[in-house]
C-alpha positions as CSV (number, residue, x, y, z in Angstrom):
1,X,106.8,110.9,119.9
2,X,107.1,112.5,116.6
3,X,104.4,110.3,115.2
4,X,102.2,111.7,117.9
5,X,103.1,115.1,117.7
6,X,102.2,115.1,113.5
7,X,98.9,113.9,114.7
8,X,98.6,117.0,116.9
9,X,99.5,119.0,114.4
10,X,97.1,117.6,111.6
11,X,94.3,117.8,114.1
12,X,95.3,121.7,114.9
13,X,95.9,122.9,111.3
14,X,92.0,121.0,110.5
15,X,90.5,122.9,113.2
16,X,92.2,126.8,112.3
17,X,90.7,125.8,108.9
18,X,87.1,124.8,110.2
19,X,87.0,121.5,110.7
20,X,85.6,119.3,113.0
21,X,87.9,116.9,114.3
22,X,88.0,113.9,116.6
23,X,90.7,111.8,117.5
24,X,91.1,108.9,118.9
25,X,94.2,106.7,119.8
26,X,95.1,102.9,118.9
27,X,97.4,100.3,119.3
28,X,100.3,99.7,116.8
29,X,103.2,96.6,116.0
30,X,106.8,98.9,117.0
31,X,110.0,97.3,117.4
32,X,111.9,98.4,120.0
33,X,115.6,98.2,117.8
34,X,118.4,96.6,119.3
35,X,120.1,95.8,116.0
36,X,118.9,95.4,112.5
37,X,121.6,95.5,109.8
38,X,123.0,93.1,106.7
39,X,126.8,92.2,106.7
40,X,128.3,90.1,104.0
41,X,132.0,90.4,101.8
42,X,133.1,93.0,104.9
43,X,130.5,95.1,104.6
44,X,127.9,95.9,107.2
45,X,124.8,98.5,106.7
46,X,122.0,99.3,109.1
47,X,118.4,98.4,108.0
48,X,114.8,99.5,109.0
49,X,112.9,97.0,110.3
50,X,109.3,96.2,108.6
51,X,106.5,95.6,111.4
52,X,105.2,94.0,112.8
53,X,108.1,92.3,113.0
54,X,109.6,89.1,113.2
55,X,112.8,89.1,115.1
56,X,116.3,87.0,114.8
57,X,117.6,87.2,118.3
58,X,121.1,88.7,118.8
59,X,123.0,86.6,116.4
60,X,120.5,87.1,113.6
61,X,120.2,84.4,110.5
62,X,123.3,83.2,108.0
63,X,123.3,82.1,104.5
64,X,123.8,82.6,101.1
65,X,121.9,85.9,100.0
66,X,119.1,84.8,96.9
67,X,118.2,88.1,94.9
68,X,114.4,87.4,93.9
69,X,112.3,90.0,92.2
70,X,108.6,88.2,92.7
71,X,106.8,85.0,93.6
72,X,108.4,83.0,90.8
73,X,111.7,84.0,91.8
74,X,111.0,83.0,95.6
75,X,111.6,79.2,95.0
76,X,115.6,80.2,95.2
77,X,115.6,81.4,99.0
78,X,115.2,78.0,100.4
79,X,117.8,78.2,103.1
80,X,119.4,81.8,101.5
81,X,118.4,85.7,103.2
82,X,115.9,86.3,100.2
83,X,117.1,90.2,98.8
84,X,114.0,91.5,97.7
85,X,115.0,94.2,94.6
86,X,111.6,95.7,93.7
87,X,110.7,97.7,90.6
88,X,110.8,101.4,90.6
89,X,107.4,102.6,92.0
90,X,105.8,104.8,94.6
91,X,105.5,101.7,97.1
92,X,103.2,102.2,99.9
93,X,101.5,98.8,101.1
94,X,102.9,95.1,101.4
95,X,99.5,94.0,99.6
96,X,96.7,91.5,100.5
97,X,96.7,87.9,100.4
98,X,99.2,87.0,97.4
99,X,98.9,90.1,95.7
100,X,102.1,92.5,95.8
101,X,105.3,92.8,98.2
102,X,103.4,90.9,101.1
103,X,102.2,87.7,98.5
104,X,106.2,87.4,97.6
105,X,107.8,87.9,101.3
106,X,104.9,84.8,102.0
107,X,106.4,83.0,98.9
108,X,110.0,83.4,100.2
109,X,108.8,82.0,103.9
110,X,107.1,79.4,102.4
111,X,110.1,78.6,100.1
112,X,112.2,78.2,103.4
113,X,113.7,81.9,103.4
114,X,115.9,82.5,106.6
115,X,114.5,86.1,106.2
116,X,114.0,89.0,103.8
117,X,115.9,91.9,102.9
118,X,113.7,94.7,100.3
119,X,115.3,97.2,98.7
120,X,112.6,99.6,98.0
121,X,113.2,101.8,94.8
122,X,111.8,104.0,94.2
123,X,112.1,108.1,92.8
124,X,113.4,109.4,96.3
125,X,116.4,106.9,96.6
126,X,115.2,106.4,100.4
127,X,114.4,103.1,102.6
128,X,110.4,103.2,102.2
129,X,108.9,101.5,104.7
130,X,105.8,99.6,103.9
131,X,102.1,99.9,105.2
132,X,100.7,96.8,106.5
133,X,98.0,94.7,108.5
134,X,98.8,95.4,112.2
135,X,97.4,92.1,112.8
136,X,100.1,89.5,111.9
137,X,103.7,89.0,112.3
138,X,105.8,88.7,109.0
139,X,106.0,84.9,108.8
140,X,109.8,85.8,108.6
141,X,112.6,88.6,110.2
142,X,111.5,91.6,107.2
143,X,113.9,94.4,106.8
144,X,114.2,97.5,104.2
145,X,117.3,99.0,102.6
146,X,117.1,102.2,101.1
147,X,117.9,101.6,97.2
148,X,120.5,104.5,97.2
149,X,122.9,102.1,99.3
150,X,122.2,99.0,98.1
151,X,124.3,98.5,95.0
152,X,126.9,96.4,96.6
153,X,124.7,94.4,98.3
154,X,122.5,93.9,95.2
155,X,126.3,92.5,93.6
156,X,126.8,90.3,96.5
157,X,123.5,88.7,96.3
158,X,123.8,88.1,92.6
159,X,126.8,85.5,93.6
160,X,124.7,84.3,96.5
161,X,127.3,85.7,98.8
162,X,127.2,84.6,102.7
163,X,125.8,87.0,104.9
164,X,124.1,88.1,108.2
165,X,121.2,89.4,109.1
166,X,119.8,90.7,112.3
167,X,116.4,92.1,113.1
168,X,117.2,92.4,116.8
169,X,115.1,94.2,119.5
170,X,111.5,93.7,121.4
171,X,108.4,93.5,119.4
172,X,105.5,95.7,121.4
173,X,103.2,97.8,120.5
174,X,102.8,101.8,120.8
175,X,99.7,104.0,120.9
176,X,99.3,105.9,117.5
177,X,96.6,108.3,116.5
178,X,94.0,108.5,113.9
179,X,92.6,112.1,113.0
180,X,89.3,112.7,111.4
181,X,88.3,116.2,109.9
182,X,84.9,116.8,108.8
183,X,83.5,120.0,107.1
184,X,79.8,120.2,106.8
185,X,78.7,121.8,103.8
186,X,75.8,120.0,101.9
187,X,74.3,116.9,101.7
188,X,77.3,115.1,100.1
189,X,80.4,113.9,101.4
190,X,84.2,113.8,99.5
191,X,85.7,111.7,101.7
């Protein structure tokens, strides 16, 4: 609902400033959460699920976590939750093909990862999730923590601690809303 209602109010504030606007609504991966958290060494912290999403059923995935930081580190989560510590950036998209955060979750799958655990830092401190083709599943369950909590985690995978994780719920799909303002004032267009 509130992703809907920010569409209503993009296409109202473009129209009070003399825009055209058309809308139209689409399809979208959502995850209807049961449970997605991390719990290892007596800790437990909930997660945000990355869709479209893979999901682990109700008693999620256990193994040794593997902290990886790119492709070449991926090899290590054979069998292991891959933790997924990326630099400090203004993350947006998982990436194409093997470029970026989608070419090293596919590495970590590939590798035999159980399932991923990202830890996106960045300036705000905050769980970021990522942008990404609405076509395919993550080969493997995908969660986000926000970096601001993930210090003891981060520890735990160092040592390869056991853990659990568990991206539980139904994966569907929710109408979202694109908005297009246009404003007609020459020839050329600034898109």
């Amino acid at each position: 609902p509130g992703d809907l209602r920010t569409a209503d109010w993009i296409a109202e504030r473009l129209l009070a400033s003399g825009y055209k606007v058309d809308s139209h609504a689409f399809p979208a991966p959502f995850l209807v959460e049961r449970s997605v958290k991390l719990s290892t060494e007596g800790m437990s912290i909930n997660l945000y699920p990355q869709t479209p999403a893979a999901t682990t059923g109700t008693r999620g995935v256990t193994g040794r976590l593997a902290l990886i930081r790119n492709q070449g580190d991926a090899a290590n989560a054979k069998g292991r939750i891959a933790f997924l510590v990326l630099n400090s950036a203004r993350h947006a998209a998982l990436g194409r093909g093997n470029a970026g955060i989608g070419g090293t979750i596919q590495a970590a799958a590939t590798a035999g990862a159980l399932g991923v655990v990202i830890v996106t830092t960045g300036p705000s401190g905050e769980a970021i999730l990522l942008n990404a083709p609405e076509d395919r599943v993550m080969p493997v369950p995908v969660a986000v923590l926000a970096p601001k909590d993930s210090k003891p985690f981060q520890e735990a995978a160092t040592v390869g601690a056991e853990a659990t994780f568990t991206l539980d719920g139904e994966a569907t799909q929710r109408n979202s809303t694109n908005v297009i303002g246009r404003l007609q004032r020459g020839p050329r267009w600034v898109v």
